[in-house]
Every structure is written in structure tokens, then in C-alpha cells.
C-alpha positions in Angstrom: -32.4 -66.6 -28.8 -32.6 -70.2 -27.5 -35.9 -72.0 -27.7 -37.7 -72.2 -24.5 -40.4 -74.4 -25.7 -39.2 -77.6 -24.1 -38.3 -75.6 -20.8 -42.0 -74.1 -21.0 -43.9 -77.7 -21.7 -41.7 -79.2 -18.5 -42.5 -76.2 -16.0 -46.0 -77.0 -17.0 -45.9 -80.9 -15.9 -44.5 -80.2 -13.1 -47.0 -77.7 -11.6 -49.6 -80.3 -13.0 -47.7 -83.2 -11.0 -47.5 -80.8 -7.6 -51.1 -79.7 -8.3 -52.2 -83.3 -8.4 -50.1 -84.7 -5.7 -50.6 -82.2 -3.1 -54.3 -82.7 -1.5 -55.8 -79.5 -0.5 -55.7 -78.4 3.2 -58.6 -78.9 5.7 -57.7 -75.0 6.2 -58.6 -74.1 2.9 -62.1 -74.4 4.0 -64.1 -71.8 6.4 -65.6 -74.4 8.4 -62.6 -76.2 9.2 -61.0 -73.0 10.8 -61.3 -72.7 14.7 -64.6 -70.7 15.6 -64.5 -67.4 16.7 -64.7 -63.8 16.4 -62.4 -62.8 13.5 -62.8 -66.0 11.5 -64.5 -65.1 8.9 -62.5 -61.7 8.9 -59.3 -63.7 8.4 -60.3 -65.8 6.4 -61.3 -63.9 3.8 -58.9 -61.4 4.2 -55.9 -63.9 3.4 -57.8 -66.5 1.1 -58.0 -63.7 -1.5 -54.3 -63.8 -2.4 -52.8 -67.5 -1.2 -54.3 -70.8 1.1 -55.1 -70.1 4.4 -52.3 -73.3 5.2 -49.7 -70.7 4.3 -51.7 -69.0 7.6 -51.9 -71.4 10.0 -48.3 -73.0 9.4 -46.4 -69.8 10.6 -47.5 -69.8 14.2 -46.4 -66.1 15.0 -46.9 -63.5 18.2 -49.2 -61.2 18.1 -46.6 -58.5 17.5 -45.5 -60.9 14.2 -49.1 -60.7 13.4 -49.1 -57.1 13.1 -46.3 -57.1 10.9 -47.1 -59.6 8.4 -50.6 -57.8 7.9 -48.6 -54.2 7.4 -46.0 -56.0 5.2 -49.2 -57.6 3.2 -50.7 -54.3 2.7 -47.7 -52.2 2.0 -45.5 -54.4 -0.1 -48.0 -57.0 -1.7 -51.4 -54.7 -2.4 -53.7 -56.5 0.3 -56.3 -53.5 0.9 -56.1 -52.0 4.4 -58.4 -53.4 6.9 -60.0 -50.9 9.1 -59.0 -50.1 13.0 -61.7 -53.0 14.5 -61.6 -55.4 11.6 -58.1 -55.3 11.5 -58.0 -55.9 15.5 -60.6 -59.1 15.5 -57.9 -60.7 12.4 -54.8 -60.2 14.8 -56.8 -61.6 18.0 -58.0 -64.2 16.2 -54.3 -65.4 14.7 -52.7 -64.5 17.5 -55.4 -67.3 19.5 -55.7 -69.5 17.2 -52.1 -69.7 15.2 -49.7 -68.7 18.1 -45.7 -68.8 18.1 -46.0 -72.0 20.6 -48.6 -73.8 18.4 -46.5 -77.4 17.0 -43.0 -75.7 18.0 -42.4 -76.3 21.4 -42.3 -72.8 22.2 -39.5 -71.6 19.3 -40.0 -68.9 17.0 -41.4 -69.9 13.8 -42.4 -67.6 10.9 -41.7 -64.3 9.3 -39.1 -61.8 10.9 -39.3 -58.0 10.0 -36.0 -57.2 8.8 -36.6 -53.6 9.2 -37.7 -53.9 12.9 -35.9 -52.4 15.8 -33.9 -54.7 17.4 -35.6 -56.1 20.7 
């Protein structure tokens, strides 16, 4: 079995190097998030597992909001939010983080791959 020692001690630098190099979002903070209703909902219901600038760079319709929250839930464990709470964290991404926001109006961010064609 080859040693992967050396491969181990590199891997490590270079997170350390990206950690260091990479300044942390202005999203990464509640307070820097657009106000209103659903912002702390979202927030919080996407900080627990990644930065909330993997959020507000995918500019998505409100459709592709729905889906990324059933694909969180269903294929990477995020606990289902209820009816209303789940409503006020799709209005408020849908507002605030929309398919149009920095793309000129082109489609940006994750596709179902098991939707119906449209």
C-alpha cells in the first residue's frame, strides 16, 4: 500500500492556503442579508450545512427554489421545514436571489434532472 502521508500533509496546505486567501462573504452574516420576512428563516436554514454565498450566487426561480429545498431535504438530510416556514424561505429567495439578479436575465443555478420537461 503506497504512503499517503506526503499526499495527506499537501491536501492540508492547500485548504489552509484557500482558507486564508479567501475573505469571508458579507453574506455569511445575518445582518448583511436583505431585510425581510423569511430572512432569518433562510438564513438559518441554509447556514447550518454550507455559506449563505453558495445561496445568494445561484439566482434561481421560484420554481428552482422549491427544488433545491426538496433536493436538500431528501438527498442531503436538511430537516423538513414546515408548510409556512418553508413558504416565507422560498418568497424570500425567490425576491431577494432571483434568476435575473447579475445574469442578464439567463438561467443560472441548479437544474432538476429528474424534472418533467417544460
Amino acid at each position: 500500500m503506497p504512503d499517503l502521508r506526503p499526499w495527506r500533509a499537501r491536501l492540508a496546505a492547500a485548504a489552509l492556503c484557500a482558507a486564508v486567501a479567501s475573505p469571508a462573504s458579507a453574506f455569511d452574516e445575518l445582518e448583511a442579508l436583505p431585510e425581510g420576512p423569511g430572512r432569518e428563516e433562510s438564513y438559518y436554514s441554509c447556514i447550518a450545512c454550507h455559506s449563505f454565498q453558495v445561496v445568494t450566487r445561484q439566482g434561481m426561480s421560484r420554481g428552482m427554489w422549491e427544488d433545491t429545498i426538496t433536493l436538500m431535504s431528501e438527498r442531503h438530510g436538511m430537516p423538513e421545514l414546515q408548510p409556512d416556514e418553508r413558504e416565507m424561505v422560498v418568497n424570500y429567495l425567490a425576491e431577494h436571489f432571483p434568476a435575473t439578479q447579475a445574469t442578464g436575465g439567463s438561467r443560472r443555478g441548479w437544474t432538476n434532472p429528474f424534472a418533467p420537461p417544460q
